[in-house]
C-alpha positions as YAML, in Angstrom:
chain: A
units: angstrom
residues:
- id: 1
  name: UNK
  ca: [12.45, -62.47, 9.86]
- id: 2
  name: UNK
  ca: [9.24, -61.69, 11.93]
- id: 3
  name: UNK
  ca: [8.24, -59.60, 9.04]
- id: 4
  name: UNK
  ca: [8.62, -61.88, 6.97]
- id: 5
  name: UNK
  ca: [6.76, -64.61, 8.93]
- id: 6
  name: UNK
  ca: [3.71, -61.85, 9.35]
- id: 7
  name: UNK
  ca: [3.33, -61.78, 5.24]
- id: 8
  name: UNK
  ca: [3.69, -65.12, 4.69]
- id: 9
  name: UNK
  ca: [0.96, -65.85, 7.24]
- id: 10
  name: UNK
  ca: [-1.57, -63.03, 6.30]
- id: 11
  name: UNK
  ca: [-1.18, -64.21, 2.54]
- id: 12
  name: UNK
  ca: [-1.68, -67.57, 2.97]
- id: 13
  name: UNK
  ca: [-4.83, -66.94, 5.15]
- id: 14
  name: UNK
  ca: [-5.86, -63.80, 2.88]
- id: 15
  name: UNK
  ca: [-5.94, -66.08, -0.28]
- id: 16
  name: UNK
  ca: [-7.55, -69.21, 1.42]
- id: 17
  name: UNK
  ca: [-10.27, -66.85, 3.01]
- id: 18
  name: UNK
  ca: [-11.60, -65.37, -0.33]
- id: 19
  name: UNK
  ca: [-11.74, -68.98, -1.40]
- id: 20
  name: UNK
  ca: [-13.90, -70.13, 1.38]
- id: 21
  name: UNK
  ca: [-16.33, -68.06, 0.44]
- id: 22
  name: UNK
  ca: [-17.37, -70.21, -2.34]
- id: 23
  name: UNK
  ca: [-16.34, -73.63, -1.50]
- id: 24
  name: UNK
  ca: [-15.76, -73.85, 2.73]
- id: 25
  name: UNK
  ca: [-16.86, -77.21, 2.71]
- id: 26
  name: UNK
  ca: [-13.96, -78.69, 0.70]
- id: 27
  name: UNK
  ca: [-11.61, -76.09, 2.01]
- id: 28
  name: UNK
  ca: [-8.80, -77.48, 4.69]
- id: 29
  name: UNK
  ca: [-6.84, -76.62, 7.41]
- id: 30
  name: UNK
  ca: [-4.45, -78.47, 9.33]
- id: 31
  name: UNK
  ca: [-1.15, -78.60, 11.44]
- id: 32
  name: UNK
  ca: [1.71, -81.07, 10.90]
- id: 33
  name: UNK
  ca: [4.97, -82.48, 12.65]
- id: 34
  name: UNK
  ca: [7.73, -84.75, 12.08]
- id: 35
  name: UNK
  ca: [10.98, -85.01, 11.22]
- id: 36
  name: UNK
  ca: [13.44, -84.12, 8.17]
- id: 37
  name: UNK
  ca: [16.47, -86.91, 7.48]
- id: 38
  name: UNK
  ca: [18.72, -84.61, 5.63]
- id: 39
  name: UNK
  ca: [22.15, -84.06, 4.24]
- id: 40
  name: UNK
  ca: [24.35, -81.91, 1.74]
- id: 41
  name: UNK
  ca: [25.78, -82.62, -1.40]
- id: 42
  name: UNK
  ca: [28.77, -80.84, -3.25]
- id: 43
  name: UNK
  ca: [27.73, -80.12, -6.79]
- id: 44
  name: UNK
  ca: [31.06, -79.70, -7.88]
- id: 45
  name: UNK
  ca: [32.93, -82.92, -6.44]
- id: 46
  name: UNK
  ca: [31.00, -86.20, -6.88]
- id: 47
  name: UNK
  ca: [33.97, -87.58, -4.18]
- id: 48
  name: UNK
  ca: [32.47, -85.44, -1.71]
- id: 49
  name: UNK
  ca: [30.62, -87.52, 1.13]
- id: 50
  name: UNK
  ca: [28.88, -86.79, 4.06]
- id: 51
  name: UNK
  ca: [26.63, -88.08, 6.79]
- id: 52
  name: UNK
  ca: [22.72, -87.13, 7.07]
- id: 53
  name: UNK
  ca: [21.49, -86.49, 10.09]
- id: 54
  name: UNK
  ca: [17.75, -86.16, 11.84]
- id: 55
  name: UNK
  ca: [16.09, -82.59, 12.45]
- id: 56
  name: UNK
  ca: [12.64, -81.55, 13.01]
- id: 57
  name: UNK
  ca: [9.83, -80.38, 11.35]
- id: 58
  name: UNK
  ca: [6.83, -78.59, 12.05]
- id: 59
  name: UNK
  ca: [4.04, -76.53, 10.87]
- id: 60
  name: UNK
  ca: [0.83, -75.42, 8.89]
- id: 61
  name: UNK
  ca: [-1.05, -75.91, 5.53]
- id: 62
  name: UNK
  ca: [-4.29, -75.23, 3.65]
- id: 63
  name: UNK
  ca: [-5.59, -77.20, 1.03]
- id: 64
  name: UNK
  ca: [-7.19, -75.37, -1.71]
- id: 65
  name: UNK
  ca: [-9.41, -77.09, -3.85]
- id: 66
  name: UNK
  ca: [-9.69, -76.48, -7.38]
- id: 67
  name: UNK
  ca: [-12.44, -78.89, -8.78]
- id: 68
  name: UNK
  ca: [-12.64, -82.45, -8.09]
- id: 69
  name: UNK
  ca: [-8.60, -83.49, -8.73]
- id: 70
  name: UNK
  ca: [-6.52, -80.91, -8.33]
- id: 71
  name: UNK
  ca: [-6.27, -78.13, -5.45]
- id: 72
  name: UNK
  ca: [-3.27, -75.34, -4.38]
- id: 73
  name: UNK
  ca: [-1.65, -76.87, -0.87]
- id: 74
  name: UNK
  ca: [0.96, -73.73, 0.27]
- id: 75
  name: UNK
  ca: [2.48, -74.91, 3.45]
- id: 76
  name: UNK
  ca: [4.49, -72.72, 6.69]
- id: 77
  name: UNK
  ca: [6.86, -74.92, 8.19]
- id: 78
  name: UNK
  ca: [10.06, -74.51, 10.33]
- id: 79
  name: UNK
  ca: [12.55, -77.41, 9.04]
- id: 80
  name: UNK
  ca: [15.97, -78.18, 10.44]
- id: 81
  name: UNK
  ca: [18.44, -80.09, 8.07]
- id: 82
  name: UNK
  ca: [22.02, -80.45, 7.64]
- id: 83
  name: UNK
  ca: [24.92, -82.87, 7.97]
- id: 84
  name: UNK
  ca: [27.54, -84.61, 9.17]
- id: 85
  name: UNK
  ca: [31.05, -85.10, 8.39]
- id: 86
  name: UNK
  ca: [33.99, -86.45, 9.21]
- id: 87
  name: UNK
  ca: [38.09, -86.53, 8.66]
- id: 88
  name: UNK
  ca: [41.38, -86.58, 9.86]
- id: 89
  name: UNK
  ca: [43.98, -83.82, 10.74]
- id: 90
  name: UNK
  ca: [47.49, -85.61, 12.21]
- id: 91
  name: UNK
  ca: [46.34, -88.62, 12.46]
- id: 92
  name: UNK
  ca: [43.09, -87.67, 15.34]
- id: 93
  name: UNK
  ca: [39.64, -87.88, 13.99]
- id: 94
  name: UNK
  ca: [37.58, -84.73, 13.62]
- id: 95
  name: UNK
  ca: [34.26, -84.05, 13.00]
- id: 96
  name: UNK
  ca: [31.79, -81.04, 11.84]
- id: 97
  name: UNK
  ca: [28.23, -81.57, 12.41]
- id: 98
  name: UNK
  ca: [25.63, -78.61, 11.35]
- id: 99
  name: UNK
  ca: [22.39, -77.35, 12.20]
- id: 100
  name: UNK
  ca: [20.87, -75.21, 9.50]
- id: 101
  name: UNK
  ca: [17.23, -73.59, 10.74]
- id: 102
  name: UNK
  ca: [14.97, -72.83, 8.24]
- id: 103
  name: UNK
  ca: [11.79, -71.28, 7.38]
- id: 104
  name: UNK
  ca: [10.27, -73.49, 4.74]
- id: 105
  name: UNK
  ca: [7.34, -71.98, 2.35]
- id: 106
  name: UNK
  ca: [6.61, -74.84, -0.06]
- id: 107
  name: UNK
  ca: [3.52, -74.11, -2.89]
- id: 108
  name: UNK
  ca: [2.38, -77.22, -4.20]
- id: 109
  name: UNK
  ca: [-0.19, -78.24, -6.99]
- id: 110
  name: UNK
  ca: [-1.90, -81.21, -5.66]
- id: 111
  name: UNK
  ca: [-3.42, -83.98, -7.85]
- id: 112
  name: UNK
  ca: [-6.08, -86.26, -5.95]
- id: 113
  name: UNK
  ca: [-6.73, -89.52, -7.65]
- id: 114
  name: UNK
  ca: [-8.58, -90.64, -4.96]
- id: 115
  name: UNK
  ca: [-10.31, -89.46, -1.50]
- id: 116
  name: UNK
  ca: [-7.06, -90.91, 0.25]
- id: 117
  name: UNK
  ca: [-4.49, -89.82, -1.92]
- id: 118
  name: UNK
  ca: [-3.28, -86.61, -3.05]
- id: 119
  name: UNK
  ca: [-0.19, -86.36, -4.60]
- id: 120
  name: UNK
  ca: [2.31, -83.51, -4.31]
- id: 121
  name: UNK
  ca: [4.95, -80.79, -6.21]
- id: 122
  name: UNK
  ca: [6.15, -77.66, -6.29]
- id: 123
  name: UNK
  ca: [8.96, -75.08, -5.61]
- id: 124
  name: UNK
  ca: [9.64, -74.45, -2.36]
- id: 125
  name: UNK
  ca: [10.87, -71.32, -0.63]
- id: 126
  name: UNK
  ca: [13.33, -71.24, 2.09]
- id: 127
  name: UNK
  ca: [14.57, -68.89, 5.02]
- id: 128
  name: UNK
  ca: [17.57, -69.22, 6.89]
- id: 129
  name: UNK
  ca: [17.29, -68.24, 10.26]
- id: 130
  name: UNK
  ca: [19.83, -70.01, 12.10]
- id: 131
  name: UNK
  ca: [22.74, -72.42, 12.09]
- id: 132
  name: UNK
  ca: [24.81, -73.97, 14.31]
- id: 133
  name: UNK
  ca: [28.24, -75.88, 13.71]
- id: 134
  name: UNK
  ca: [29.48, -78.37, 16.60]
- id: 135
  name: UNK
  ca: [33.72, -79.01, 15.66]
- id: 136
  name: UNK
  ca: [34.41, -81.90, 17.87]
- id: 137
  name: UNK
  ca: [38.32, -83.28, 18.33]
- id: 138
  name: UNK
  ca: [40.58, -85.46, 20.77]
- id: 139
  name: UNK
  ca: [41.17, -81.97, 22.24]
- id: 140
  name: UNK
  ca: [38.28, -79.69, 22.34]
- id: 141
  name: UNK
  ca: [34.83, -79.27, 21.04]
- id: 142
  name: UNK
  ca: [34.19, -75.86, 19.50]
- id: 143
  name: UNK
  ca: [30.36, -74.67, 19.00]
- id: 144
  name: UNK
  ca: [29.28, -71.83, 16.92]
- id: 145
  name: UNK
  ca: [25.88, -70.09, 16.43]
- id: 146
  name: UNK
  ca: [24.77, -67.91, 13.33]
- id: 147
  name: UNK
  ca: [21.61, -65.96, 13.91]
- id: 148
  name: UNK
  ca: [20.22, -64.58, 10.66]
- id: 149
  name: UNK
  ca: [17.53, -61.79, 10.77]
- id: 150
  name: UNK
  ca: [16.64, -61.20, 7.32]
- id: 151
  name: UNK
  ca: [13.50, -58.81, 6.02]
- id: 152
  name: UNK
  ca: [14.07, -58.79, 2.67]
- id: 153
  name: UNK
  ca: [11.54, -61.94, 1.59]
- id: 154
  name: UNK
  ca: [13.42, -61.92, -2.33]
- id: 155
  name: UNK
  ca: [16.10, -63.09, -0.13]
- id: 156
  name: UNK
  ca: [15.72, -66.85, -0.04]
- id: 157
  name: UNK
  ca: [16.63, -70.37, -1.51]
- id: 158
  name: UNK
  ca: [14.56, -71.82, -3.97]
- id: 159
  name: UNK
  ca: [13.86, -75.73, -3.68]
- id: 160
  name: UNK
  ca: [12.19, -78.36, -5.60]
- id: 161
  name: UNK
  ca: [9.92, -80.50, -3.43]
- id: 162
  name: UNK
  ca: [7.28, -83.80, -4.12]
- id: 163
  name: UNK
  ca: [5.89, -85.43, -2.02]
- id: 164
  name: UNK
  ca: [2.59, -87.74, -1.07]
- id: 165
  name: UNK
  ca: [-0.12, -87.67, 1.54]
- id: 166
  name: UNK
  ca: [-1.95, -90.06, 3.41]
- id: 167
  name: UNK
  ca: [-5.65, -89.11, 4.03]
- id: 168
  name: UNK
  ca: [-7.64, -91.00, 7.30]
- id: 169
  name: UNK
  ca: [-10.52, -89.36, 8.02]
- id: 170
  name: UNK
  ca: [-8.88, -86.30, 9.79]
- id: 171
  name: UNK
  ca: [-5.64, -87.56, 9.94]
- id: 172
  name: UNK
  ca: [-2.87, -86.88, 7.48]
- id: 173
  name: UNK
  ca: [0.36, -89.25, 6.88]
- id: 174
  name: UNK
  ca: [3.10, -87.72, 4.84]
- id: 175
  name: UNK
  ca: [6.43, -88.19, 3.34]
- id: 176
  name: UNK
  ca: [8.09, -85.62, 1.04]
- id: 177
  name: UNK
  ca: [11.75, -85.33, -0.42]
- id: 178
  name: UNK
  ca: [13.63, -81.96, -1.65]
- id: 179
  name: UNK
  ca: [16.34, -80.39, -2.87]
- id: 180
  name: UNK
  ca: [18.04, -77.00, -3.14]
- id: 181
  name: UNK
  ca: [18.11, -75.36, -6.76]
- id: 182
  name: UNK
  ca: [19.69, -71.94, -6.61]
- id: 183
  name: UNK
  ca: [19.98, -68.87, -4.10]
- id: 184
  name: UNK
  ca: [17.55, -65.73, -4.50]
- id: 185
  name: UNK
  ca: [19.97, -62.84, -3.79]
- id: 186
  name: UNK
  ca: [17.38, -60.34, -2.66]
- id: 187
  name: UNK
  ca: [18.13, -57.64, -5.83]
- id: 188
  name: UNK
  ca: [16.99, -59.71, -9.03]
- id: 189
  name: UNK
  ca: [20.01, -62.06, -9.21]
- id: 190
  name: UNK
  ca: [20.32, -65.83, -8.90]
- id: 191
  name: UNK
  ca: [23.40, -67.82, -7.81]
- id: 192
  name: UNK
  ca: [24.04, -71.70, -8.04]
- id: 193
  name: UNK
  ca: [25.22, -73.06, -4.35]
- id: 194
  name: UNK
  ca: [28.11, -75.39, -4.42]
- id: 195
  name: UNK
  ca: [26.57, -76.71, -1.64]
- id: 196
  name: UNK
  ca: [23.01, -78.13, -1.65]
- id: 197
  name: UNK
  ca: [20.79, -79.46, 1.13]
- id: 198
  name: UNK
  ca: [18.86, -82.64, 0.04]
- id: 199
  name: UNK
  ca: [16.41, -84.04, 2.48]
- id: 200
  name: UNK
  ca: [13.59, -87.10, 3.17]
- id: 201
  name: UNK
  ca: [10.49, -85.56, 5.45]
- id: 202
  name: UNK
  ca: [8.16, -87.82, 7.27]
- id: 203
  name: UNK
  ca: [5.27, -85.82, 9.21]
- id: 204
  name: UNK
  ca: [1.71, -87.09, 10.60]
- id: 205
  name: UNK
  ca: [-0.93, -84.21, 11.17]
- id: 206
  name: UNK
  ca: [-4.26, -83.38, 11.55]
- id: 207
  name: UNK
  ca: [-6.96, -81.44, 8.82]
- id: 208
  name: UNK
  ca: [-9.92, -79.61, 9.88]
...
């Protein structure tokens, strides 16, 4: 994962720094942090229901301006989501609640109607790099933790994200939502989760 962390970074910053050259003086960094309300949907079972829960959000972006309008915003994040859920086994109440820790690496194509707008989409690509389950009951509570170290940056899950942002003076207020499409397998090959993180992000940062 710290591999892949290093590319991401240096190809971000690579490709924004060649751009400078030309146009600095629209060119923008900045840092961000918030938090994600998320949850998880079964794609096979519209009965399926569970609780979203709060995680939080971090991270960096560049804007990239291309003319007046429209610009390239790729973002580095680390994003928590996951869920909550609940049943019953013998009459007690049980409950699952999970953790998932991700690497988020969104692209987006930015439209700017205005100086204080700018309006967001684009695919999103996402790490796993940890994930923690807490199994509560009348009897115990049972916590497991999943470390994932993964080098192989094919190996991801590829979201769909929009979003808006805010723009005061050096400030910037924004919300985005998302929502898993498919698994990248890491050899060429696509699968379709049954289960799909959906999420609500709300983030306040600051551009340089």
């Amino acid at each position: 994962m710290k591999k892949i962390m290093f590319a991401l970074i240096v190809s971000i910053m690579g490709g924004s720094s060649m751009y400078a050259q030309s146009s600095s003086d629209l060119l923008h960094f900045g840092v961000k942090a918030g938090a994600n309300y998320s949850n998880m949907y079964d794609s096979q079972n519209k009965e399926y229901t569970a609780d979203g829960k709060i995680g939080f959000a971090a991270g960096a972006f560049v804007s990239i301006p291309i003319g007046t309008y429209f610009g390239i915003q790729p973002e580095l994040l680390f994003s928590q989501k996951g869920f909550k859920a609940t049943s019953s086994i013998l009459g007690n109440d049980v409950s699952l609640t999970r953790t998932s820790s991700y690497i988020d690496v969104p692209i987006f194509l930015a439209v700017k109607p205005s100086e204080m707008v700018t309006i967001l989409v684009g695919p999103q690509y996402s790490f796993l790099m940890k994930q923690k389950d807490v199994f509560s009951s009348p009897i115990t509570d049972i916590t497991t933790i999943d470390d994932f170290d993964n080098d192989n940056i094919r190996k991801n899950t590829l979201c769909l994200v929009t979003g808006l942002d805010i723009n005061i003076s050096s400030f910037v207020v924004g919300a985005r939502v998302g929502w898993d499409l498919f698994n990248n397998n890491g050899d060429g090959t696509s699968t379709t989760p049954r289960y799909k993180n959906v999420w609500a992000q709300a983030t306040v940062g600051i551009r340089l």
